[in-house]
C-alpha positions in Angstrom: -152.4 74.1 -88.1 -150.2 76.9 -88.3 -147.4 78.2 -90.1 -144.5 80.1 -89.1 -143.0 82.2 -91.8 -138.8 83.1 -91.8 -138.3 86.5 -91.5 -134.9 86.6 -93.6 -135.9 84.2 -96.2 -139.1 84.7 -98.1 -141.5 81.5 -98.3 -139.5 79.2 -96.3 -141.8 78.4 -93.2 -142.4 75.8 -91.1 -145.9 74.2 -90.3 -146.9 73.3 -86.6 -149.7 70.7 -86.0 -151.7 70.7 -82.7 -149.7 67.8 -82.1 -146.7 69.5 -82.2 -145.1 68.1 -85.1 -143.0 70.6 -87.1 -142.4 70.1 -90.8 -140.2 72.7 -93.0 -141.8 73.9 -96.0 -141.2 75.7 -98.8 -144.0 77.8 -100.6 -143.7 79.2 -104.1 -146.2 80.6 -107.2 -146.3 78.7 -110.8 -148.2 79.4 -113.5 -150.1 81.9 -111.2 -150.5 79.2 -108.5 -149.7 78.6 -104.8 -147.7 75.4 -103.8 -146.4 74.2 -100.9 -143.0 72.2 -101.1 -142.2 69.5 -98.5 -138.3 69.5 -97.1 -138.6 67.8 -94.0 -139.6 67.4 -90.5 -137.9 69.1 -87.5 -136.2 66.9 -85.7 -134.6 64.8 -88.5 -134.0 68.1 -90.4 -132.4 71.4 -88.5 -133.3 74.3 -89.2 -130.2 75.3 -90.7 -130.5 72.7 -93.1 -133.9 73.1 -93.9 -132.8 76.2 -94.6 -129.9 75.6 -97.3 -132.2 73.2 -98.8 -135.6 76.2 -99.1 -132.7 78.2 -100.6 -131.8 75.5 -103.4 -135.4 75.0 -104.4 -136.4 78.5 -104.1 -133.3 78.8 -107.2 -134.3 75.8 -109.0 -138.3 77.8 -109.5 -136.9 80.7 -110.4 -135.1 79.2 -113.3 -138.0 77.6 -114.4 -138.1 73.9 -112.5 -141.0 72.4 -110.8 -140.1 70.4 -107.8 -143.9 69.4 -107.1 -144.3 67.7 -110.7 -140.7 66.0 -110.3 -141.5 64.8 -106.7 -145.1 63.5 -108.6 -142.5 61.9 -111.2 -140.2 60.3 -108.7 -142.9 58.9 -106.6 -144.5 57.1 -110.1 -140.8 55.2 -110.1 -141.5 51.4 -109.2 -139.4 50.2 -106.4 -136.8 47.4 -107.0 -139.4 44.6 -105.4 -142.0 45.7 -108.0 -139.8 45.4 -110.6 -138.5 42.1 -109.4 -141.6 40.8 -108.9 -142.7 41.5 -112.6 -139.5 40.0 -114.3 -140.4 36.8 -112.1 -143.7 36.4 -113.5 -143.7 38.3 -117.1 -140.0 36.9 -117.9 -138.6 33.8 -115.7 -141.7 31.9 -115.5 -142.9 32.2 -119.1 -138.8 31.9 -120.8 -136.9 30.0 -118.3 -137.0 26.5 -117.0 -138.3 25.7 -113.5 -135.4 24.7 -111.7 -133.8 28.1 -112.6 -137.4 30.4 -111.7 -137.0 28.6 -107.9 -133.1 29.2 -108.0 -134.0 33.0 -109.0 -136.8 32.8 -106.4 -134.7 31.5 -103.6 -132.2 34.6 -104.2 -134.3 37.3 -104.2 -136.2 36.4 -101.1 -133.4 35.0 -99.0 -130.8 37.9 -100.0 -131.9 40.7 -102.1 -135.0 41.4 -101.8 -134.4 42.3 -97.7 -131.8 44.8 -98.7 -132.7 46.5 -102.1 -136.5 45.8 -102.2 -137.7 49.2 -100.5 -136.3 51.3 -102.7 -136.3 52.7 -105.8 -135.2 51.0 -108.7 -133.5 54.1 -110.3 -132.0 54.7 -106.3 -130.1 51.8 -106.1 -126.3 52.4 -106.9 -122.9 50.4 -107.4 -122.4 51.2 -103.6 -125.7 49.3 -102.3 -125.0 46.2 -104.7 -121.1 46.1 -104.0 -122.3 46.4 -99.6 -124.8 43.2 -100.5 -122.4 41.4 -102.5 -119.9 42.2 -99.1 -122.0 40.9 -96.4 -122.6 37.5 -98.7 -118.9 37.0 -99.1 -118.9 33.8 -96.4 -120.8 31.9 -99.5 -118.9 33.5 -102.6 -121.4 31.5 -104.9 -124.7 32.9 -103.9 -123.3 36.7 -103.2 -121.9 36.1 -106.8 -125.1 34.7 -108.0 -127.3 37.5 -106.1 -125.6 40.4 -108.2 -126.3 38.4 -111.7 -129.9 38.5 -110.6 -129.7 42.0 -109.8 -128.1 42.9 -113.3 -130.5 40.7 -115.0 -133.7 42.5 -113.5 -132.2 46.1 -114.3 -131.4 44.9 -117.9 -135.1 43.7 -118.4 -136.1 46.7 -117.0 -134.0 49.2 -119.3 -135.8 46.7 -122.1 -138.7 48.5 -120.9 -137.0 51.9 -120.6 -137.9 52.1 -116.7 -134.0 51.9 -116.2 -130.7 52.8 -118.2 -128.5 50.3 -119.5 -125.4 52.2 -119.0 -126.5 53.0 -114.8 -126.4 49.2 -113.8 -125.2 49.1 -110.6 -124.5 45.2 -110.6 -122.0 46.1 -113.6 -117.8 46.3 -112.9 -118.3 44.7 -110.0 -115.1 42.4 -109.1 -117.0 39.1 -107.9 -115.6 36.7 -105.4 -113.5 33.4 -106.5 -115.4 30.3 -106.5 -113.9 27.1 -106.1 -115.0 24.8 -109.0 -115.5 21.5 -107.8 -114.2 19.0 -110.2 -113.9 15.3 -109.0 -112.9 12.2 -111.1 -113.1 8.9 -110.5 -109.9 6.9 -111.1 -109.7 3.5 -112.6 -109.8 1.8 -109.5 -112.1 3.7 -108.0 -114.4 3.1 -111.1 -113.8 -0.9 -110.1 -114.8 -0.3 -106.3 -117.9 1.6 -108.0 -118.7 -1.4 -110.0 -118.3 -4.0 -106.8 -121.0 -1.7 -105.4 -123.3 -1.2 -107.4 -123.3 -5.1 -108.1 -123.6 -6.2 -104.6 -126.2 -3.4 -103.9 -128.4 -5.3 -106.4 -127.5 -8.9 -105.7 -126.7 -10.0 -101.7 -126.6 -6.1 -100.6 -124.6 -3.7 -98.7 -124.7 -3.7 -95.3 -126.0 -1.4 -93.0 -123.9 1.4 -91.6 -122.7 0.6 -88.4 -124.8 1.1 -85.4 -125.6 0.7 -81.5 -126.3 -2.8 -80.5 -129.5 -3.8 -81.4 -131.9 -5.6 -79.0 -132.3 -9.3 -79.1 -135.2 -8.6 -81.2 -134.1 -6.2 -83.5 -132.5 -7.1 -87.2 -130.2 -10.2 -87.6 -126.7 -9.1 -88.2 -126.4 -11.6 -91.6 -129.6 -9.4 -92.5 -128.8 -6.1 -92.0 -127.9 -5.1 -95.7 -130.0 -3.3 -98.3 -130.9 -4.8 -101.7 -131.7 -1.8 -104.3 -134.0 -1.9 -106.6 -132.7 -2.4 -110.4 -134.0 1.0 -111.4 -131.4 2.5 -108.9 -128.4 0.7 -109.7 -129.3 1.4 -113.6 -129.8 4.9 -113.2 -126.5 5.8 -111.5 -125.0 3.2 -114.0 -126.7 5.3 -116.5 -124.7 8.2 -114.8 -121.2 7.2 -115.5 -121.6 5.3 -118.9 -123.1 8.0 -120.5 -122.1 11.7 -118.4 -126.1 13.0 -118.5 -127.7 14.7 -115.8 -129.0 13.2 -113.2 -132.2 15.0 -113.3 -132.0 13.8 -117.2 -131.5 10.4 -116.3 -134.5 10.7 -114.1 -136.8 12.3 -116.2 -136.1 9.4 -118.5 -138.9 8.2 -120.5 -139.1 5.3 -123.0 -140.2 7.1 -125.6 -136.9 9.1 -125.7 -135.2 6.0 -126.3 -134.3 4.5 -129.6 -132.6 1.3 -129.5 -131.6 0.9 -133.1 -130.1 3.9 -133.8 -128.7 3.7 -130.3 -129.5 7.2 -129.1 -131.6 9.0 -126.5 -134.1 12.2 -128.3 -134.4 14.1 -125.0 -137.0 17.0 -125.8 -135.6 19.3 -123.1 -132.4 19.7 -121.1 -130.8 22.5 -119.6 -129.3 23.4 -122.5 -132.4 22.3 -124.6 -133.5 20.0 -127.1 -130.6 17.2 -126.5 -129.6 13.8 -128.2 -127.8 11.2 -126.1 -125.5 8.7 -128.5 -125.1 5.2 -126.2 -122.0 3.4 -125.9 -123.2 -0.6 -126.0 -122.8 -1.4 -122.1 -125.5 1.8 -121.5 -127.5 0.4 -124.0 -127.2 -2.9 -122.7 -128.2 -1.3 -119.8 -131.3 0.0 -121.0 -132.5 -3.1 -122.7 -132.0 -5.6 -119.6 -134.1 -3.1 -117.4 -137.7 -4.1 -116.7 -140.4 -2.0 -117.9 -143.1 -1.2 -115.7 -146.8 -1.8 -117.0 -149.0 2.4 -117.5 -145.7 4.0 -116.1 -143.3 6.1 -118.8 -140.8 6.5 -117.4 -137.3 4.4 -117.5 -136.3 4.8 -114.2 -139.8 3.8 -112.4 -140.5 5.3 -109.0 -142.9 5.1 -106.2 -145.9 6.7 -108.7 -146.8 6.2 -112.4 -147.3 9.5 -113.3 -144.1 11.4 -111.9 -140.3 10.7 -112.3 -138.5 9.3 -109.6 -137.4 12.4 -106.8 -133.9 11.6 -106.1 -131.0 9.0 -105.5 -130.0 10.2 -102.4 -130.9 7.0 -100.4 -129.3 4.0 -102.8 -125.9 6.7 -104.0 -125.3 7.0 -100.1 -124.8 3.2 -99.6 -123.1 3.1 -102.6 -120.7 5.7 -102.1 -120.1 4.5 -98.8 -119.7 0.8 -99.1 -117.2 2.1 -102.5 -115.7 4.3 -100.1 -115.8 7.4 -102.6 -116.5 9.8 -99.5 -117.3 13.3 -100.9 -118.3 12.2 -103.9 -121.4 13.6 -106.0 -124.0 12.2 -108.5 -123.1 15.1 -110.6 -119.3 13.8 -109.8 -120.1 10.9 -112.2 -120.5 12.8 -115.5 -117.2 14.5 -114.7 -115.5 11.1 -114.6 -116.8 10.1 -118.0 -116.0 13.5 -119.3 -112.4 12.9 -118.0 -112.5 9.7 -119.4 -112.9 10.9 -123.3 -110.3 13.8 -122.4 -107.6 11.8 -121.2 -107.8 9.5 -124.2 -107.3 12.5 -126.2 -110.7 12.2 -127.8 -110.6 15.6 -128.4 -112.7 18.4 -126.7 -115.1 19.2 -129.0 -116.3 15.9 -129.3 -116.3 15.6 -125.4 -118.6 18.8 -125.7 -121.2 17.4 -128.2 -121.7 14.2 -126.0 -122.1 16.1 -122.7 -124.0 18.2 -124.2 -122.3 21.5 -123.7 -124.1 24.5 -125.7 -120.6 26.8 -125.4 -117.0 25.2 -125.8 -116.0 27.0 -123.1 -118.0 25.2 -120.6 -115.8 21.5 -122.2 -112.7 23.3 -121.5 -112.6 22.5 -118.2 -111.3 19.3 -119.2 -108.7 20.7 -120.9 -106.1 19.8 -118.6 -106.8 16.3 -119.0 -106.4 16.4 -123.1 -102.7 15.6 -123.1 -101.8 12.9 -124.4 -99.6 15.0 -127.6 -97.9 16.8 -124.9 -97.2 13.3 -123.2 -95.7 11.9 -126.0 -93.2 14.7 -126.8 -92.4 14.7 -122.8 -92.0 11.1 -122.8 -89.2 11.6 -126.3 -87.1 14.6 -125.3 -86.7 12.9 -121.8 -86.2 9.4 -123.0 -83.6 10.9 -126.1 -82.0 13.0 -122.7 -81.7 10.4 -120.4 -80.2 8.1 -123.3 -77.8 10.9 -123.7 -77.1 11.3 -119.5 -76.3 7.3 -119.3 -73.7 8.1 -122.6 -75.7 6.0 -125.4 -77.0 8.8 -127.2 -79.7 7.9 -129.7 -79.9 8.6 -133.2 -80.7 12.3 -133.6 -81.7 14.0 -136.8 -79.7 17.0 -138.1 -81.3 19.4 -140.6 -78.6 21.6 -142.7 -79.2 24.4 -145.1 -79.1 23.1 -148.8 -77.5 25.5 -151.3 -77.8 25.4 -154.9 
């Protein structure tokens, strides 16, 4: 190995290995000892450059800095994967619920992670989060949701004082529009629900339509499926009382308290959560069979675990109801509407859903208007009176003086 000194500026060299690899280094005395200060390989780094950069440094020592023990100091600086990784196991897992730890999980791997994970946290700026947050904008939900993640991690991290609050680079950014899906059922859409859901348990709904079958293949007067009762109850369940789905699932008798007509749910997404029934869900409830060693309302294949899903049964139902585009989830929006548009008022709304932040009822707020319809209905009934010349009675107020 051997090292080339520059003639016009003192201690800035470059070191040639037998190879033939060239790197530019700086070399400088502290505290009466020789160190040698990586800028960076030939190639890559003219020597110009090199140059400029050997003159910084060389400055920076003189007035008293140590670029070896910050370089020693930035290299001990966790990169954002580390970090990530950490908040996953030491924070998500142990204070959030599951479904949200594999929705965090699912973000940093698919998106983040690929992008940001290399570097270091304290490296990453408002420019590399706003480029990510770009390149998702085809699915505005996820790029929003990735920079949440990413704000969330650096928070927990300036918790631990590896990071600065005020340097978030996933703060001030503008995120992208999301279209809020909000679908409710109508009244006679609820009635094509109910013919559903009634024939799906009794003579059952036929069979989507298909090629020809072979003379030995399914009778055309049999080619309907008849759902179990625990299907047709649970997306019953659904619309008569706006849970979850997952809720409804999870389901467990012991939850349920027939005479004070209530569900004691010991976790939801929002928490601890009680369920007042109306009297056709608990009618529901009480004509539904229980099955012998298994807990849980809505009985499944196993004993031991909730049912997966209703993707199968709410596919024929939605089909043969023809609600196309229609959700589960859809389902507790149309009872929510329900209790809006009968001016039920939104807080109370709120408390039956659920909701933990009002916010979250408003929503519905559109549909609480049933004040607004009466006035709309009198100053356009007293104006149209007024148009066709019989003019109603209408009150005038005067100024009494004493």
């Amino acid at each position: 190995m051997d090292v080339l000194w520059d003639d016009a500026l003192r201690g800035f060299g470059v070191v040639v290995l037998p190879s033939g690899r060239k790197t530019f280094i700086v070399q400088c005395k502290r505290n009466g000892r020789s160190q040698k200060v990586k800028i960076g390989v030939f190639g890559p780094t003219t020597a110009e450059q090199a140059r400029a950069q050997a003159l910084n440094l060389l400055g920076a020592i003189e007035a008293g800095a140590d670029p070896v023990a910050e370089r020693r100091a930035a290299r001990a600086v966790r990169t954002f994967r580390q970090v990530a990784e950490d908040f996953m196991a030491q924070h998500v897992l142990t204070k959030r619920k599951p479904r949200t730890a594999e929705s965090y999980r699912c973000l940093l791997d698919k998106y983040v992670l690929p992008e940001l994970g290399a570097k270091r946290i304290v490296e990453i700026g408002r420019a590399d989060v706003a480029r990510l947050h770009s390149n998702l904008g085809t699915t505005p939900r996820q790029a929003n949701a990735a920079v949440s993640v990413i704000s969330a991690i650096w928070g927990w991290a300036a918790r631990r004082e590896e990071t600065e609050f005020g340097k978030n680079p996933a703060t001030r950014l503008e995120r992208f529009p999301e279209r809020r899906w909000e679908r409710y059922l109508s009244s006679e859409e609820m009635g094509r629900l109910g013919k559903a859901l009634q024939r799906a348990e009794t003579e059952g709904i036929p069979w989507m339509d298909e090629e020809p079958q072979s003379k030995h293949g399914v009778k055309p007067e049999n080619r309907r499926s008849i759902f179990d009762p625990f299907a047709v109850a649970a997306i019953r369940l659904l619309i008569l009382t706006g849970m979850r789905p997952r809720e409804v699932l999870n389901l467990e008798w012991g939850h349920v308290d027939f005479e004070r007509g209530a569900l004691f749910l010991p976790d939801s997404k929002t928490g601890r959560k009680t369920v007042i029934l109306g009297g056709p869900a608990l009618r529901v409830l009480s004509e539904l069979p229980r099955v012998e060693k298994c807990p849980f309302v809505i009985a499944g294949r196993s004993l031991e675990k909730p049912r997966a899903d209703l993707n199968r049964p709410w596919v024929a139902v939605r089909r043969y109801a023809k609600l196309e585009g229609v959700r589960l989830y859809d389902l507790r929006h149309s009872f929510a509407s329900v209790g809006a548009g009968a001016s039920l008022g939104l807080p109370i709304v709120g408390k039956l859903l659920g909701h933990s932040q009002p916010a979250t009822t408003n929503r519905y707020a559109h549909l609480d208007a049933d004040p607004l319809r009466h006035a709309a209905n009198a100053i356009s009934t007293s104006i149209a009176s007024a148009l066709a010349g019989t003019p109603g009675k209408r009150e005038h107020r005067s100024e009494k003086t004493d």
